[in-house]
C-alpha positions, 0 to 999 in steps of 0.5 A, a space after each residue: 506509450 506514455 500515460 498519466 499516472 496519479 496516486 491518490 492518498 489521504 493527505 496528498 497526491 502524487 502524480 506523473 507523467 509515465 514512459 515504458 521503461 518508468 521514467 517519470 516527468 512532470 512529477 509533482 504532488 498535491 495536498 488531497 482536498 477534503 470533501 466536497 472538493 476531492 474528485 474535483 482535485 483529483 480530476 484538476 491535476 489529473 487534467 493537468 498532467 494530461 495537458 503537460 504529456 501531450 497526448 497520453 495514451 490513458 489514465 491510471 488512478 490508484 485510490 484507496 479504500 475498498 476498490 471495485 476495479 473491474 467496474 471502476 467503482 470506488 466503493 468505500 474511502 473513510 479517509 476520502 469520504 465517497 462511498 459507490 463513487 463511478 470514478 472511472 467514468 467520471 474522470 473518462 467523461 472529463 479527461 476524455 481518455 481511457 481510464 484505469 481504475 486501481 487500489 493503491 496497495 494492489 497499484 504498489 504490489 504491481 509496480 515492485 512486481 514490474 520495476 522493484 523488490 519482487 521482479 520475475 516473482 509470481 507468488 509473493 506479499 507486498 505489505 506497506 505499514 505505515 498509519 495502518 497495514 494493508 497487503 496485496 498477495 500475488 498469485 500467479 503474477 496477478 494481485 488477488 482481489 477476493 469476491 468484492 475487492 476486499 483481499 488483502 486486509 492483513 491488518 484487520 487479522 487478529 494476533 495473539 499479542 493482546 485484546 487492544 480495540 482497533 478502529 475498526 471495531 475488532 479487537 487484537 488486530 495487526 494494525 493496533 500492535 504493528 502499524 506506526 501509528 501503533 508504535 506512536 500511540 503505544 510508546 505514549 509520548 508527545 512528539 515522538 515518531 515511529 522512527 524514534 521508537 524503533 531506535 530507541 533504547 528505552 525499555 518501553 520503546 523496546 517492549 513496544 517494538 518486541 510486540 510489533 515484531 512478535 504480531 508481524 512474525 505471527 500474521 505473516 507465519 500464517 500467510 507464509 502457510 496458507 500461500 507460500 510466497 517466494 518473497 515477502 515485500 516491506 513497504 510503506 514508511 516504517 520499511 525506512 528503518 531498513 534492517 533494524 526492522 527486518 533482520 529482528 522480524 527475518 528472525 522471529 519470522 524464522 522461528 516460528 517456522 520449524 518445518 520449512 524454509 521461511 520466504 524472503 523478507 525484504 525492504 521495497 525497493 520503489 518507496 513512495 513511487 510505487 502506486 504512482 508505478 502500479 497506476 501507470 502499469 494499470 494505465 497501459 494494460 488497458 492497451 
């Protein structure tokens, strides 16, 4: 059962052509047109992809922003620019073909659940940071949505680290301290990367990543209480720095935990494959 799987972020799309054992062909990207062209560039290369299967058996679209999967709804995308937009049956009327509608960070946690980092897991926290943080948790083996679809902005959780304002109108929020824009906009010199901050040696770059660490290490002690998950899962670009990142937090993560064994943390294994997965999975679940 093949299916066309696209992974839709702010900057640029990632699409494939799926088998059952995830094995990918006609993989490509594309830059994500800004408004009014967006669903139209979506719909474009979701076609294509479809032409290029064959016949597909569906469609899986992982988007961000706020997604109202059970209705195929994409409520709300800063980024993308739609608010209450019926992509699901859009794309169905042009593509002709079941479509499945998904948040990008839950489509992420389904593909390390099926193919990655968390296989045979039920219980456990995919968490990407990158430009900002989001986080699916897995209960049960199914990724939480929350009463509208919004579960999962452990960035927008407050952390005792400092009163900085956040985009999104809060203040002292994870992703202003941990996210690797964070990391960029901290440090405060041009042209560096989040990359460069994390290795550096500089003692401003080192106070700017002891401040990320310690606001990780805090969020997700309260996640680890409230949920218990047998594995904590870091994705997204920041996870790249591999254990220059996790062994500091795998410690400060530790230590605050006085009571009890302290969940895994690990890298994801699947990188940028992940939403492009987790639509597919999407896809054939339809089925």
């Amino acid at each position: 059962m093949s299916v066309v799987a696209l992974d839709v972020g702010g900057t640029l799309m990632k699409g494939a052509v799926v088998a059952p054992d995830g094995t990918s062909t006609a993989a490509e990207q594309r830059p994500t047109l800004r408004q009014p062209d967006t669903v139209e560039g979506i719909l474009a290369f979701a076609a294509d992809l479809v032409a290029a299967a064959g016949t597909p058996d569906a469609v899986g679209l992982a988007v961000p922003g706020i997604v109202d999967e059970q209705n195929g709804i994409a409520r709300y995308s800063t980024n993308l620019g739609w608010r209450d937009l019926p992509l699901r049956a859009i794309a169905t009327e042009r593509l002709g073909l079941p479509v499945a509608l998904v948040h990008d960070v839950r489509a992420g946690a389904l593909a390390e659940a099926e193919f990655g980092a968390a296989q045979g897991m039920q219980d456990f926290l995919f968490l990407p940071i990158g430009t900002g943080i989001a986080g699916t948790a897995v209960i049960g083996g199914r990724p939480y949505r929350g009463a509208d679809g919004m579960a999962g902005e452990i960035g927008h959780s407050p952390v005792p680290v400092g009163d900085e304002p956040c985009a999104c109108g809060q203040r002292g929020c994870l992703e202003t301290y941990a996210s690797a824009a964070a990391l960029v906009r901290r440090y405060g010199t041009p042209g560096v990367t989040a990359a460069d901050v994390i290795t550096s040696t500089d003692p401003k770059a080192r106070a700017v990543v002891a401040d990320a660490i310690c606001a990780l290490s805090y969020a997700l002690t309260t996640y680890t209480m409230l949920l218990d998950p047998a594995v904590i899962v870091i994705g997204g670009g920041l996870a790249e720095a591999g254990d220059t990142l996790m062994e500091p937090l795998r410690a400060e993560l530790a230590a605050r935990i006085a009571w009890r064994m302290p969940p895994r943390v690990v890298k994801a294994a699947l990188g940028a494959t992940a939403g492009r997965l987790g639509a597919a999975i999407s896809a054939w679940r339809l089925g």
